[in-house]
C-alpha positions as CSV (number, residue, x, y, z in Angstrom):
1,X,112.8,64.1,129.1
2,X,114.4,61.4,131.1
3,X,113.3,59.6,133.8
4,X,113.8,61.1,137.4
5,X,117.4,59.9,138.4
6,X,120.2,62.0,140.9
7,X,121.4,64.1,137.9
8,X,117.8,65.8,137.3
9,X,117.1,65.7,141.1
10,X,120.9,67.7,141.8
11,X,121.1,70.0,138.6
12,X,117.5,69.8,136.7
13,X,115.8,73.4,137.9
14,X,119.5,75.0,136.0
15,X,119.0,72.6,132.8
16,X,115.1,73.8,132.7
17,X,116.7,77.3,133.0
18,X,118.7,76.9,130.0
19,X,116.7,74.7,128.1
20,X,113.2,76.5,128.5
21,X,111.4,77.9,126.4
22,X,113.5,78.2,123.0
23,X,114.7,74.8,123.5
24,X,112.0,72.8,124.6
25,X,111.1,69.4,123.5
26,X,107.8,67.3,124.7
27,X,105.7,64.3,123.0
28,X,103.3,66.3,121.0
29,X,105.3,66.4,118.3
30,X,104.6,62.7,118.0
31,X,100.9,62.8,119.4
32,X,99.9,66.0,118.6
33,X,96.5,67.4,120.0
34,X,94.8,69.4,117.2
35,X,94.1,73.0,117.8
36,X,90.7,73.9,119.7
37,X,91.3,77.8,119.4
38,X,91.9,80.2,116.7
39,X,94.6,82.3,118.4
40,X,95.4,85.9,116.6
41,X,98.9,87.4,118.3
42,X,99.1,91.5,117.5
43,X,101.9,93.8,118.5
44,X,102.2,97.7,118.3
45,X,105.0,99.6,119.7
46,X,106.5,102.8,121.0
47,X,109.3,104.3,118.6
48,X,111.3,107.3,119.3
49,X,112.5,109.0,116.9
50,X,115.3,110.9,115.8
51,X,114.2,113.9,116.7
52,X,113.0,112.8,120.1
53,X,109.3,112.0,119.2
54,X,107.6,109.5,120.5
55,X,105.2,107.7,118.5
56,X,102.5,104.4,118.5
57,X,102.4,102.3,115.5
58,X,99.7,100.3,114.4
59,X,98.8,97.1,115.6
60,X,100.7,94.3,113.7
61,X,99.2,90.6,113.3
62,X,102.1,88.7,114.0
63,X,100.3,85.4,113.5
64,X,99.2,86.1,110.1
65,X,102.9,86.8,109.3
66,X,103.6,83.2,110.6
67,X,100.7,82.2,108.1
68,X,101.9,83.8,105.7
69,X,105.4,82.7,105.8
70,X,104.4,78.6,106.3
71,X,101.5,78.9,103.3
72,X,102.5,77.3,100.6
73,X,105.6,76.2,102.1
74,X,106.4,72.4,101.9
75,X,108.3,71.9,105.0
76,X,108.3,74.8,107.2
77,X,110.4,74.5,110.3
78,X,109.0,74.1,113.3
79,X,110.0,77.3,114.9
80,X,108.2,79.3,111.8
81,X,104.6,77.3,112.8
82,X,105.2,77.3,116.4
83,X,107.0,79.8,117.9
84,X,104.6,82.7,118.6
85,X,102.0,80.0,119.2
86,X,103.2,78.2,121.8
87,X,105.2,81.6,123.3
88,X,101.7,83.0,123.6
89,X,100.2,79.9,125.4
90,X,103.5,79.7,127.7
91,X,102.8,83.5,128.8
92,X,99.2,82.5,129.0
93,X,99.9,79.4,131.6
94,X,102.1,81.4,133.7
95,X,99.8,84.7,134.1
96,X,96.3,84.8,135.6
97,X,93.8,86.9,133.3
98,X,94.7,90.1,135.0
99,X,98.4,89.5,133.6
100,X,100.1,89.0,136.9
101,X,102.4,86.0,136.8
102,X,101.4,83.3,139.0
103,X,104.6,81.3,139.5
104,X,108.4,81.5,138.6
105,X,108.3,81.5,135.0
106,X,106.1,84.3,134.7
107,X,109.0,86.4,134.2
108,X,110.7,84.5,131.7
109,X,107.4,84.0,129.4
110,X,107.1,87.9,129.7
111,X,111.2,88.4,128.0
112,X,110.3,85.5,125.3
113,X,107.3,87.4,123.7
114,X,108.7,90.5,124.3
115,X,111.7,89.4,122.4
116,X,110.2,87.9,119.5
117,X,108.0,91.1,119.1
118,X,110.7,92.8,119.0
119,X,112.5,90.8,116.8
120,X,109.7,91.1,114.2
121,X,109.6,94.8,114.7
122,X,113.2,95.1,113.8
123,X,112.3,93.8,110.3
124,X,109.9,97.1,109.5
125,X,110.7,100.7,108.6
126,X,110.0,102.2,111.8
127,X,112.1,105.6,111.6
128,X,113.6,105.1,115.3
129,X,113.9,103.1,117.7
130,X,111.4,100.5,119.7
131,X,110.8,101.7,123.3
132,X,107.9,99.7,124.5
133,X,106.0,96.8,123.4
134,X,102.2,96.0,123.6
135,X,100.5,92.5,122.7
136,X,97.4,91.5,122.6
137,X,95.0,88.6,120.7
138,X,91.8,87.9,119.6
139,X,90.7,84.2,120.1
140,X,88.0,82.6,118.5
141,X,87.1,78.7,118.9
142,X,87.3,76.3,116.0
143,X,84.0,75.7,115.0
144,X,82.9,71.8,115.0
145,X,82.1,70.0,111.4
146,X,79.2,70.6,110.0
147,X,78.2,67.1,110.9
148,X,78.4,67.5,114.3
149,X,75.6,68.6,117.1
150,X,78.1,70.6,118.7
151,X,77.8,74.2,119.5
152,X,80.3,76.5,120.5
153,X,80.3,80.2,120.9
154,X,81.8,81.8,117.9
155,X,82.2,85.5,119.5
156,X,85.7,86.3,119.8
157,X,87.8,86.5,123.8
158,X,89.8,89.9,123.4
159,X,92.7,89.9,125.6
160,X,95.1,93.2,126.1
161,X,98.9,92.9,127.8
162,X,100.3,95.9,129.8
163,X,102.9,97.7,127.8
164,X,106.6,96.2,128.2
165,X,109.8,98.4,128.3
166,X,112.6,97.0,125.9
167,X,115.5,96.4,128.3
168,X,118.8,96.8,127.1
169,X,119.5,93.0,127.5
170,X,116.5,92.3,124.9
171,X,118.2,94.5,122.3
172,X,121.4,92.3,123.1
173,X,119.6,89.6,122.3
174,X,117.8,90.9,119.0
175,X,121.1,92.0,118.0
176,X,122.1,88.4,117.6
C-alpha cells in the first residue's frame, strides 16, 4: 500500500508472496464498488472411502453457505462476506475462460479455492476422505431498478473448473 520506495522495489514481489491473497488489503473497503454480478460458487468432491470406494458427492453451494452464515448477522467479519467472493474473482483474473492460468499467480489462486473448498468440505459427513475437488458457478447479472431503461440479459454464464487433486500440503493446511 505504500508508495514505491527502495524497500518495495528490493523485497516487494516476497511481501506480495506472503501477503497475497489471505492477507490482502486495497481501498474498496472505503470506496466500495457495488456488485454488478450475482456470483453462485458450487463444489462437489471425490471421497474415498474406507473400504477403497470412490465416490462423487453432490454439488454444494458454497455461496449460499456464506449467505446463510452473514443473514441476520449484525457484523459479520469480513472474511465470512468475502472470502469465497473475492477468491473466486482472483482465480477468475488470473485464468483465461478455458482455465489455463495466464500469469504467475495462476497457480496460487488455484491452492486458495481449492483450500477453502476443502475446508468447507471438512465440516460434512463425508464417510472418507476428499481426493479431488470440482468448482464451478452460475452467474447471473443484477438486474437494474425498475426505474431504469436499462436492459441486461438475465440468462445465467455457467462456468465448469477441471477437477483439482488435494495435495498433501492443502490437508496441512486444513489441518490448521
Amino acid at each position: 500500500m505504500a508508495p514505491s520506495n527502495t524497500a518495495s522495489r528490493e523485497y516487494g514481489e516476497a511481501v506480495d508472496g506472503w501477503i497475497y491473497p489471505e492477507f490482502e488489503q486495497n481501498w474498496k473497503l472505503f470506496a466500495p464498488n457495488p456488485l454488478q454480478q450475482n456470483v453462485a460458487v458450487h463444489a462437489r468432491a471425490k471421497v474415498r472411502s474406507e473400504d477403497g470406494e470412490l465416490r462423487t458427492t453432490g454439488w454444494i453451494n458454497l455461496s449460499a453457505q456464506d449467505g446463510a452464515a452473514i443473514d441476520g448477522n449484525l457484523l459479520p467479519s469480513h472474511t465470512q462476506q468475502n472470502e469465497l467472493r473475492r477468491a473466486w474473482d482472483f482465480y477468475n483474473g488470473s485464468h483465461t475462460s478455458e482455465n489455463v492460468s495466464n500469469g504467475l499467480r495462476g497457480d496460487l489462486s488455484e491452492r486458495y479455492l481449492r483450500r477453502i473448498a476443502l475446508l468447507r468440505f471438512d465440516r460434512e459427513p463425508l464417510g472418507g476422505t476428499v481426493e479431488r475437488i470440482q468448482l464451478r458457478s452460475s452467474t447471473t447479472l443484477v438486474q437494474p431498478p425498475k426505474w431504469s431503461a436499462e436492459k441486461v440479459d438475465s440468462k445465467a454464464s455457467l462456468r465448469e473448473l477441471p477437477w483439482w487433486s488435494i495435495t498433501p500440503r492443502d490437508r496441512e493446511v486444513s489441518d490448521r
